[in-house]
C-alpha positions in Angstrom: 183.0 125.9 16.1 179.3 124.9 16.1 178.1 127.9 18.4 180.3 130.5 16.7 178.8 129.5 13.3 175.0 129.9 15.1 175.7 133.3 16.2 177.5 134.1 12.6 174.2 132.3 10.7 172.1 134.8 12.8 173.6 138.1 12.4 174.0 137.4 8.6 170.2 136.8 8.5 169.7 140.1 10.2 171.9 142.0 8.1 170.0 140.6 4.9 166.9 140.9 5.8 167.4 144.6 7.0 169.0 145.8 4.2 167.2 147.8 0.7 167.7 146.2 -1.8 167.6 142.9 -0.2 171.8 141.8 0.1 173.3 138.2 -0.6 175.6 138.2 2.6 178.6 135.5 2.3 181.2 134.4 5.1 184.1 132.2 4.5 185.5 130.5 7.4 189.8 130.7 7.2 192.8 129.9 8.2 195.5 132.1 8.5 196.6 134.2 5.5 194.5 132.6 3.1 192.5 133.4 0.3 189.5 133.1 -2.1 188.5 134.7 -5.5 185.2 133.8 -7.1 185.0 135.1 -10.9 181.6 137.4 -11.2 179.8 139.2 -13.6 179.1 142.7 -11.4 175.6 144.2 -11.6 177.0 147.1 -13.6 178.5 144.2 -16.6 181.4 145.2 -16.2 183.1 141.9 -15.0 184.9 141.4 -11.4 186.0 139.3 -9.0 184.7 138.9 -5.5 188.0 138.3 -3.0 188.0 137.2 0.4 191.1 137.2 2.4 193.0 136.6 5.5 195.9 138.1 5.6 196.2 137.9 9.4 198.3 134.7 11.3 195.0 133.6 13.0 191.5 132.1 11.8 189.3 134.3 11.3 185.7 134.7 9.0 185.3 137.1 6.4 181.9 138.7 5.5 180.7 140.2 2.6 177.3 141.9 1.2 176.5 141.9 -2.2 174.2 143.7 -4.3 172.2 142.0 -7.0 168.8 142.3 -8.5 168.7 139.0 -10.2 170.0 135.4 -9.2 173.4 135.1 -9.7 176.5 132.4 -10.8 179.5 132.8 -9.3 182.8 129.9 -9.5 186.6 129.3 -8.4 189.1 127.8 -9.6 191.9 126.0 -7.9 194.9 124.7 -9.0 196.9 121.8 -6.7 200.1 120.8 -7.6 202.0 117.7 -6.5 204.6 117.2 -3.8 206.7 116.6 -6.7 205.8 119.6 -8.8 205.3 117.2 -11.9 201.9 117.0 -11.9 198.4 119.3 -10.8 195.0 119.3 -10.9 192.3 122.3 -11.1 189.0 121.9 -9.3 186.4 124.4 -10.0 183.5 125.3 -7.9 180.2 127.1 -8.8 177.6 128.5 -6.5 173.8 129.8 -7.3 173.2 132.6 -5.0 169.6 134.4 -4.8 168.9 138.1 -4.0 168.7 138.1 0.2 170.8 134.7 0.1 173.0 134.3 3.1 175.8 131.6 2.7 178.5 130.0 5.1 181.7 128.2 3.5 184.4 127.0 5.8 187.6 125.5 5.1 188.9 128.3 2.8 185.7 127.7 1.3 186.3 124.0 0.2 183.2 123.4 2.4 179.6 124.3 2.5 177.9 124.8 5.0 174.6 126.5 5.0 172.5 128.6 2.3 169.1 129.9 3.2 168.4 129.9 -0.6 171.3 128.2 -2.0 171.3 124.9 -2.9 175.4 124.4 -2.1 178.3 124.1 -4.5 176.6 122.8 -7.7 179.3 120.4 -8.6 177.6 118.2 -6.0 174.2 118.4 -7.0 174.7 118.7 -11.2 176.4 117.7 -13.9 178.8 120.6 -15.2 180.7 118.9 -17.9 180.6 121.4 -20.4 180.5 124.5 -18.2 183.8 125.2 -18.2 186.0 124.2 -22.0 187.3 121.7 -21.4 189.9 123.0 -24.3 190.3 122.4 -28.0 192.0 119.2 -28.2 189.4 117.5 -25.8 186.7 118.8 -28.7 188.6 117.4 -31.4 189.3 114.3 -29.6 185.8 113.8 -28.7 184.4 114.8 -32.4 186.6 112.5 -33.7 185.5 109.4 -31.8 181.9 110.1 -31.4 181.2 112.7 -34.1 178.7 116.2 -33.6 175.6 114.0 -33.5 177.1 112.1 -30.9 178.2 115.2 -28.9 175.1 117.0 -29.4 173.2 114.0 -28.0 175.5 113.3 -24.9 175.0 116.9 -24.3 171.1 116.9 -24.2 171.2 113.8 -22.1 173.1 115.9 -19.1 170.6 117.9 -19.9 167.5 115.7 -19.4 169.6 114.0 -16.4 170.4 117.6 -14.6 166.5 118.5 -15.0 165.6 115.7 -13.0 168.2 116.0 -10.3 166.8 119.5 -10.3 163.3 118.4 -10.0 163.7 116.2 -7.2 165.8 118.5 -5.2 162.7 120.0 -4.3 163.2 123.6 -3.4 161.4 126.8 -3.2 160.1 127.9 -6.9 162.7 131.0 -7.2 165.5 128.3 -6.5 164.1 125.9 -8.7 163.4 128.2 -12.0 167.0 129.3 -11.3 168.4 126.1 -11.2 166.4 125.6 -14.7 168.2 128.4 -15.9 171.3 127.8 -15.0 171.4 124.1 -16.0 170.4 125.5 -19.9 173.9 127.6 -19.3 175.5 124.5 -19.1 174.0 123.1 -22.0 174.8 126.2 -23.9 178.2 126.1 -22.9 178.8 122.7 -23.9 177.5 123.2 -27.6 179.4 126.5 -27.9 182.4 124.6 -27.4 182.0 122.9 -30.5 184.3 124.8 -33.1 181.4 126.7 -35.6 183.4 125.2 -38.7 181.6 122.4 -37.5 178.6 123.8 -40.3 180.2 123.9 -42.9 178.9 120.4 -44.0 175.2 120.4 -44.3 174.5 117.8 -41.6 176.3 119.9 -39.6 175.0 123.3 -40.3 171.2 121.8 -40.1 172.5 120.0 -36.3 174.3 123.5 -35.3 171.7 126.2 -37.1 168.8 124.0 -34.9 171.3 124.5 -31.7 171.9 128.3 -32.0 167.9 129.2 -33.6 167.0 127.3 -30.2 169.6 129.5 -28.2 168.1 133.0 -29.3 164.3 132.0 -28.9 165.2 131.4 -25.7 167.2 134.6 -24.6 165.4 134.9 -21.4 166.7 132.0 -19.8 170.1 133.2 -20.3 169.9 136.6 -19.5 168.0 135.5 -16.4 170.8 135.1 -14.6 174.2 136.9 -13.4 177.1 134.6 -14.4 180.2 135.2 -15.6 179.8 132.8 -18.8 176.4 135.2 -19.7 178.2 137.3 -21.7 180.4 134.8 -23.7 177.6 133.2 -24.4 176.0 135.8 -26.2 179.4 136.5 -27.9 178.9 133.3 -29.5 175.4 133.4 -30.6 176.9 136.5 -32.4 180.0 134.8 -33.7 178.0 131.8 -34.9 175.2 134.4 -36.9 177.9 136.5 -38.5 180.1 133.2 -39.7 176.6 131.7 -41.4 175.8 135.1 -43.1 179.3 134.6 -44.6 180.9 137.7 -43.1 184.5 138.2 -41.1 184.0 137.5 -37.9 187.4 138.8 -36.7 186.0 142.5 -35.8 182.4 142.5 -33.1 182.0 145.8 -33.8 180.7 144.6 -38.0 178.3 142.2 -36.1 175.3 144.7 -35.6 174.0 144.4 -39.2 173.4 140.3 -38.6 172.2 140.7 -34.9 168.7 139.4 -34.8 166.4 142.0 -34.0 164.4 140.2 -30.9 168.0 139.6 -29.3 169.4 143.6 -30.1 166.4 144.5 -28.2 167.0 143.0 -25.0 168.7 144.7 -21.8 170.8 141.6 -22.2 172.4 142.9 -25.5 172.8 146.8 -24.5 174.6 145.2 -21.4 177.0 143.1 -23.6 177.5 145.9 -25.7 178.5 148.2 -22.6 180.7 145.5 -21.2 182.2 145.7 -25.2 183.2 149.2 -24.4 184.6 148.8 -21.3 186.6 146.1 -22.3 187.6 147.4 -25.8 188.7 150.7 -24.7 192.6 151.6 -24.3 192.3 155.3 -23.7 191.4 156.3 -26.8 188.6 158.6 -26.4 187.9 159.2 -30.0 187.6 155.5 -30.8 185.2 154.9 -27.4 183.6 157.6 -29.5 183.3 156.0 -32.8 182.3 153.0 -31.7 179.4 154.2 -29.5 178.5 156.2 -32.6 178.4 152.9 -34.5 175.8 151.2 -32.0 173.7 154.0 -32.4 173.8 153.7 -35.9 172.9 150.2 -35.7 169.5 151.7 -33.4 170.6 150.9 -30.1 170.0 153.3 -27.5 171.4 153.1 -24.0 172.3 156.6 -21.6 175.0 154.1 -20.0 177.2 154.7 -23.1 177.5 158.4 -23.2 177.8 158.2 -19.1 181.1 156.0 -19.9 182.1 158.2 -23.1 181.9 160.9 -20.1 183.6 159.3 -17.3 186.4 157.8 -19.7 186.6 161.5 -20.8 186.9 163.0 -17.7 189.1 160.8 -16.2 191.7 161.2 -19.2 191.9 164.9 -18.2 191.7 164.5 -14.6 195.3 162.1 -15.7 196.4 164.9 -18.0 196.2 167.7 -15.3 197.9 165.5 -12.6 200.6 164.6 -15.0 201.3 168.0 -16.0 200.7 170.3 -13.1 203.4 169.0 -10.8 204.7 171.7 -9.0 207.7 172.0 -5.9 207.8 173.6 -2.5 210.8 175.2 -1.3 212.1 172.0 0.8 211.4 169.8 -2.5 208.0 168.3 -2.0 206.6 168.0 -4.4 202.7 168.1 -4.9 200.0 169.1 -7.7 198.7 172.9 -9.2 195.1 171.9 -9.3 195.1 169.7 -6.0 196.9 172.4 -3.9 193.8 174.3 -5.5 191.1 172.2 -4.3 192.8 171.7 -1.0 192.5 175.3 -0.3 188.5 175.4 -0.8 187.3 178.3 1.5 189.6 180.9 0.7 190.3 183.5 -2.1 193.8 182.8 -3.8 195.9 185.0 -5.4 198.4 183.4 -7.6 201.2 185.1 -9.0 203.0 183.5 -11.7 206.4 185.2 -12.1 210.4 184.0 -12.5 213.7 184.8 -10.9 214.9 186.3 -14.4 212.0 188.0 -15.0 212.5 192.3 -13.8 209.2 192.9 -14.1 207.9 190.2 -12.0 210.5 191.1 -9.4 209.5 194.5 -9.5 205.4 194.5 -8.6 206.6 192.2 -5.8 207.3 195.7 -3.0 203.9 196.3 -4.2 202.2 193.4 -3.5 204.4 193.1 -0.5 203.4 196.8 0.9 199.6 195.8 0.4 199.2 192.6 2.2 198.4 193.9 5.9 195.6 195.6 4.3 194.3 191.9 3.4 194.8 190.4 6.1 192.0 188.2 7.8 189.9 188.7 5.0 189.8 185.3 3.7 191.9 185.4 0.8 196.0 184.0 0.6 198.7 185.2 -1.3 200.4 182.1 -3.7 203.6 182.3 -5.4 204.5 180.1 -8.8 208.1 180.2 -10.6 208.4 179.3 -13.9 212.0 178.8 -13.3 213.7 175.9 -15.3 215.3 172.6 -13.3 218.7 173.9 -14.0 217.8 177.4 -12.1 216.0 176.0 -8.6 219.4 177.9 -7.0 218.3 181.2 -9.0 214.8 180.6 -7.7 216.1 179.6 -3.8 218.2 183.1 -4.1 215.1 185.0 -5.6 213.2 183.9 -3.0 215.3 185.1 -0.3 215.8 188.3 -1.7 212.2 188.9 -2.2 211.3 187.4 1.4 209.7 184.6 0.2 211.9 181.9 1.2 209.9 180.8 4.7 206.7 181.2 2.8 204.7 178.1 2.9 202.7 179.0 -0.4 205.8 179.5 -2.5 206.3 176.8 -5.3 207.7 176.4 -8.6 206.7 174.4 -11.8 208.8 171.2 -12.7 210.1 172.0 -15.8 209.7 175.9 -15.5 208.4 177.3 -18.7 207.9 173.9 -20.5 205.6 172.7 -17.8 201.7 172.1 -20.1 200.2 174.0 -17.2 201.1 177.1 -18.3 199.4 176.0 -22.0 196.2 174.9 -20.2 196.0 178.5 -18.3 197.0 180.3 -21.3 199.8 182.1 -19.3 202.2 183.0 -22.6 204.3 185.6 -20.2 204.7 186.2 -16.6 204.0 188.0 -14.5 200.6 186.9 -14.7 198.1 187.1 -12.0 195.0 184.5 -11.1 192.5 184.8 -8.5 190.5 181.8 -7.7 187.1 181.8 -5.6 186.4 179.7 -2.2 185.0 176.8 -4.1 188.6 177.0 -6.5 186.9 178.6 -8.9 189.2 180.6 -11.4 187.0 184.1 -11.8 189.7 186.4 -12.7 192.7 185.0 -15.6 194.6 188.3 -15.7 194.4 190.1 -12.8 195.4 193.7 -12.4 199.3 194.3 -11.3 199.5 195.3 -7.5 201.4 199.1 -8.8 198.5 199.7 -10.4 196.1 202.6 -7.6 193.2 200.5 -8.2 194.9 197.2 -7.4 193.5 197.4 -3.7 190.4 198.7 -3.8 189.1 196.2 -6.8 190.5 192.9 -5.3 188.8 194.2 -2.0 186.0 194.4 -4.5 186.3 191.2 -5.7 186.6 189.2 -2.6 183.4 191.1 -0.5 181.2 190.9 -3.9 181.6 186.9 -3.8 
């Protein structure tokens, strides 16, 4: 075990110091089909986790590279129940990882074991009461017994005691100031857990008003770090400014007009806001919409918005085309309009919509027929598309056969025939209809020429050499 975790400490060390940007490599030491989930904050603040697992039936060590500009806080949680069932306990872990860190946990990461930066699980070296709620009836308990002075003062004496533990550990400055930072999280959290009805006496808005004005001179520290809790904390900054202006604060989106302006200025904010909209959004487009329009009102300007109002946009009609362009080969398979179309790139396509029912459809088909030797080779492939209802697949299977289409590989039909939405999005309102797409899939003709037509040829020979 010693030798294998010599070799692992020195190809980790390679691979971080070779990579741009610098990575935080991590390796967790398992046993078999195990597992371990940190909670994160990613670098694009959107929230994630960070899993390693084992799924195999023998030890093994899982290895990961992260990317982050910034020090970073990540934690686990672990719940373990009693033989009995009756009763559990959860122990959480938090680890301060650097930019270039590399990190070694064994035992399904219950142990650490070496951190060129990191100063271990920070349970063992700080006090974290306070870090994670401990839950509202703990709160009340404790404000009952000891009161808000007494919590506030308990709180800032972790504080004092954490800074010296810090102090003496004596590492390099980067590790220290992070440490700093990260120990004024804890205090942070502590206070925030402290019900904000807590000020609606006057010794306890002058104790809490001191608390908060102290949290938003000193931004920086918290948005010097990557943690999961960085966010909330801000939330609450937010929350406690809107409840002392004497405003709702049951909608975020009304808290722009009390925001102060040194904190709606920060990258800090914009990020919040942006993790807002992620997490706010339900696939509603228009309301993404309204509310980015909202932040702009309120002056805040970031080009990571509108990239999300985009990518939420085109992902809704990259859903709405797979959902409504399902289409059917001849054997039943079935498979989608626009992917068959993009899995086609580097060759003309000529689609003909038509229908079993439909005699004019079935009658340009000798036509077309008559006219394909003289396109073959030439890059370009004939496609055939019923609109054919579900009740008539045996009217298209018979149509097909008598128009020698059967054995073609490039004859489909829509599911649901005529009521299939594909036909809205290509404004086909009668059939037959023809379609030629380029190489790159492309549509650069909508309504193509019929093949009786004397010109047919020699313009889609046109078409095809001109391109």
């Amino acid at each position: 075990m010693k030798w294998s975790f010599l070799f692992l400490l020195a190809a980790i060390r390679v691979s971080a110091q070779t990579a741009e940007p610098p990575k935080t490599v991590m390796a967790v030491r398992f046993d078999n089909r195990s597992q371990l989930i940190f909670n994160a904050l990613s670098e694009d603040q959107t929230g994630t986790d960070i899993s390693f697992r084992n799924p195999g039936r023998t030890d093994t060590t899982v290895t990961k590279h992260l990317s982050y500009q910034k020090p970073f806080h990540i934690y686990y949680a672990n719940v373990d129940v009693s033989q009995d069932g009756k009763t559990f306990a959860a122990t959480q872990r938090s680890l301060l990882l650097l930019p270039g860190d590399s990190v070694v946990l064994d035992r399904n990461g219950r142990h650490f074991v070496f951190g060129s930066y990191s100063p271990g699980y920070l349970d063992e070296l700080l006090d974290l009461t306070g870090l994670y709620f401990p839950g509202f009836s703990v709160i009340t308990k404790q404000l009952q017994t000891k009161g808000l002075a007494g919590m506030i003062k308990d709180i800032q004496q972790r504080y004092i005691d954490n800074e010296r533990k810090i102090n003496a550990f004596a590492k390099e400055p980067p590790v220290t100031e992070a440490l700093h930072n990260f120990n004024y999280l804890i205090k942070a959290r502590g206070i925030m857990a402290i019900p904000k009805e807590q000020a609606a006496t006057p010794a306890g808005k002058k104790i809490l008003d001191s608390c908060y004005t102290g949290f938003e001179n000193n931004i920086s520290k918290i948005a010097a770090l990557q943690s999961p809790f960085t966010h909330s904390i801000l939330y609450n900054i937010l929350t406690y400014r809107t409840y002392r202006a004497g405003k709702p604060t049951t909608n975020i989106w009304d808290y722009f007009a009390t925001t102060d302006p040194k904190i709606a200025s920060t990258e800090l904010y914009r990020s919040f806001l942006l993790n807002l909209l992620h997490g706010n959004y339900k696939g509603n487009t228009d309301q993404l919409k309204n509310n980015i329009a909202r932040i702009k009102k309120a002056g805040i300007e970031d080009p990571r918005y509108d990239s999300l109002l985009q990518a939420k946009i085109a992902l809704r009609e990259n859903q709405t085309l797979q959902a409504v362009a399902s289409m059917e080969d001849i054997k039943g398979a079935l498979l989608n309009y626009f992917n068959f179309i993009r899995s086609q790139k580097g060759s003309y396509l000529f689609v003909d919509f038509w229908a079993s029912w439909c005699g004019p459809c079935r009658r340009q088909m000798p036509y077309l027929k008559k006219l394909l030797p003289d396109f073959a080779g030439k890059g370009i492939k004939f496609i055939s598309v019923s609109i054919d209802e579900n009740d008539k697949i045996d009217d298209w299977i018979a149509a097909s056969k008598d128009e020698g289409l059967y054995n073609n590989p490039y004859n489909f039909r829509l599911e649901q025939g005529s009521h299939n939405k594909l036909l809205k999005i290509l404004e086909i309102r009668s059939v037959p209809r023809y379609l030629l797409y380029d190489p790159e899939g492309k549509l650069i003709s909508a309504q193509f020429i019929t093949p009786d037509k004397k010109e047919f040829k020699e313009q889609l020979l046109k078409e095809i050499k001109a391109k």
